[in-house]
Structure formats: C-alpha cells, structure tokens
N, C-alpha and C positions, 0 to 999 in steps of 0.2 A: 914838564915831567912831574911837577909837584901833582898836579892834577893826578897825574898816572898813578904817583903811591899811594895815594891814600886809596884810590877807587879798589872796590873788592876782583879778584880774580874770580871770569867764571868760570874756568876749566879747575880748580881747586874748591872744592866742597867746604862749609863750613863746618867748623867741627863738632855744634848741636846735632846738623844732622848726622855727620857720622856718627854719633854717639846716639842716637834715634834710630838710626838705621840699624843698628849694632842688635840693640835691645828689640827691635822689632822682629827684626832677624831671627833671633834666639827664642823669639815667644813662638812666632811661627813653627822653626823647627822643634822645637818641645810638642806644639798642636801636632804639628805632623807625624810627630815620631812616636809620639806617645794616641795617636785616635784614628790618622789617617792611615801611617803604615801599617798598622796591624790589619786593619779592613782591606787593605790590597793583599798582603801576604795571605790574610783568611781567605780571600776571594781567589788569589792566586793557586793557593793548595785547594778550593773547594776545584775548582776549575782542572788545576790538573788531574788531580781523584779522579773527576768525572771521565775528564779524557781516560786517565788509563782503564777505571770499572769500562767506558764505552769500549773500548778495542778488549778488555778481557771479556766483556759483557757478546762484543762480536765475534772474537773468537770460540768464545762456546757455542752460537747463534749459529757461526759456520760449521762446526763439530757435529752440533744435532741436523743441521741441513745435509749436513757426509750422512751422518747414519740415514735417517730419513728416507735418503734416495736410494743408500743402494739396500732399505727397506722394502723403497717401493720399487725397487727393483726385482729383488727376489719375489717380493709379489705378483711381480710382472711375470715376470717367468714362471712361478708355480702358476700364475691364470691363464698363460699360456700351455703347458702341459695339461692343464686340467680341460683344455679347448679342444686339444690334441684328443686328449681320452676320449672325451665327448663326441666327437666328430666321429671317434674309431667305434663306438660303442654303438653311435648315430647309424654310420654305414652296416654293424653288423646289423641291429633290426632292422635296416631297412631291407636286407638282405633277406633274414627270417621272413619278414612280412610277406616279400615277392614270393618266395618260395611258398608259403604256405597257401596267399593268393592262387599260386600256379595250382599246385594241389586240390586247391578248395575248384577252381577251375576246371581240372583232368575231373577232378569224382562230381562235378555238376555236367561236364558235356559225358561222364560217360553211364548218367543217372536219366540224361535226356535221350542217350543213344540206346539205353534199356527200355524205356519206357514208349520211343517209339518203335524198335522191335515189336515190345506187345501190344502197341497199338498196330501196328502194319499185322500180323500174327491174327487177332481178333479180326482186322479188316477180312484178312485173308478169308478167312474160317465164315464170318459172314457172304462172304464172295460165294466159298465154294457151298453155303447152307440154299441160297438162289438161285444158283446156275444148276443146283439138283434141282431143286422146285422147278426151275423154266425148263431145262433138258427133261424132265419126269411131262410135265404139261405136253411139250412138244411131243416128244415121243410119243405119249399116247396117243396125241392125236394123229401123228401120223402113221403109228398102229391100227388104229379106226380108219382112216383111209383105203392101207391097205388091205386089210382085213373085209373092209365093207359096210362093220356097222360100230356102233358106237360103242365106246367101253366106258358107260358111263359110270359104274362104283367106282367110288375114288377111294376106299380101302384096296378095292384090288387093283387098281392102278396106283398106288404107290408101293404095295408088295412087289406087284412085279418091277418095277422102276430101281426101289430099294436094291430088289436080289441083282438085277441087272449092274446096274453100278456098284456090286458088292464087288461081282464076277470080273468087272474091268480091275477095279483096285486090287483082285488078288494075282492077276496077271503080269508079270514083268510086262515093263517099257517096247522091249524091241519087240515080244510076241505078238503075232496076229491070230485070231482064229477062222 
C-alpha cells in the first residue's frame, strides 16, 4: 500500500493544472466576450433586420401585387368594354355599308333597267324605221304588179308609202276600212 500512497491519483487533477485551466479559461472568455460575442450579436441582429426588412420588404411586394392586379383588372374590364363598343360600332358600319351597297345596288340595276329601255326603245324605232323601208319596197312592188307597170320614182313611191302608213297610224287598232 506504500506503493499506493505515494503514486499520484488519476482521476484528481493536479493543481498547476487547475490553475492553468482556470487562467486559460478566463483568457478565452475575455476573447470571446469581448471580440467573438459581439460578431454574433452583430451578425445576429444584422440577420434578424434582414429577416424582418425581408417580410416588411414582402409585404409591401404583396400590397403592390393587390394593387397591380386589381389594376390590371380594371384594365381588363375597361378593354373589355372598349371591345364591346367596338364590336357594337363594328356591327353598326357594317350595317351602314350593307345598306348603302344595297342602294348603291337598287340605283345601278335600275340605271341598267333605264338604259336598256332605251336601248330596246331605239331598237324598236330602228325596227319600225326598216319594216317601213321593206313594207314601202314591197308594197310597191306589188303595186306594180297589180297595176301592170312599174312604179319606178322612188320619190313617188315613198310619198305614197309615206301617206299610206300615215293613214294606218291614224286609224284606231280595232278599225278596218
């Protein structure tokens, strides 16, 4: 047991180094307290700042995204209305346009229904200026037949021709003579 007492115990520390410990201890937390705490507190508050500016910083983000929308809402809706007008403004010319087409339409077909009147009118007038001349020709000739000799003046075969179809044209329709 002699052996036992003198030998050092390892589970009890020697007292240098408590006392080494002690002082290192104390240097440390002086370093720390005085260089490292403050750089986490600083870090700590720059950090929280951030977070809170970030959520006030979001909620105005979200505030102007409210306006924004029901901005571009309202826009929506006035360029809807203004689509609405357009459409309605749309359908009225196109309305005007038909109609005036239609118009422009009625006085061209009834510019083509005049114009062939006087074209059919002159035909006419042509017609009956030939059907004299061939009825006058004929007639004579078969005047000269009758008759026996020829009636060759054609001044006076178109006198009498002339008077002759005056004499019909002044006769009504149903008259014979």
């Amino acid at each position: 047991m002699l052996a036992a007492e003198g030998a050092v115990n390892p589970l009890i520390p020697h007292p240098i180094e408590i006392i080494m410990s002690l002082i290192v201890f104390g240097i440390l937390f002086y370093v720390v307290r005085t260089w490292v705490a403050p750089r986490f507190e600083k870090a700590f508050a720059e950090r929280a700042e951030a977070i809170e500016g970030g959520l006030k910083r979001a909620e105005e983000t979200q505030a102007e995204a409210k306006a924004a929308l029901e901005r571009y809402q309202q826009q929506l809706s006035e360029a809807r209305h203004e689509a609405s007008r357009i459409r309605e403004e749309a359908k009225e010319q196109g309305a005007a346009i038909v109609a005036e087409m239609r118009e422009q339409a009625q006085a061209e077909a009834q510019r083509i229904v005049a114009h062939a009147h006087t074209q059919l009118e002159a035909e006419r007038q042509q017609a009956l200026l030939q059907l004299r001349s061939e009825i006058g020709d004929l007639s004579t000739q078969l005047a000269g037949r009758i008759v026996g000799e020829a009636l060759e003046d054609e001044g006076r075969q178109r006198r009498i021709v002339e008077r002759f179809i005056a004499e019909l044209e002044q006769q009504p329709v149903g008259e014979a003579r």
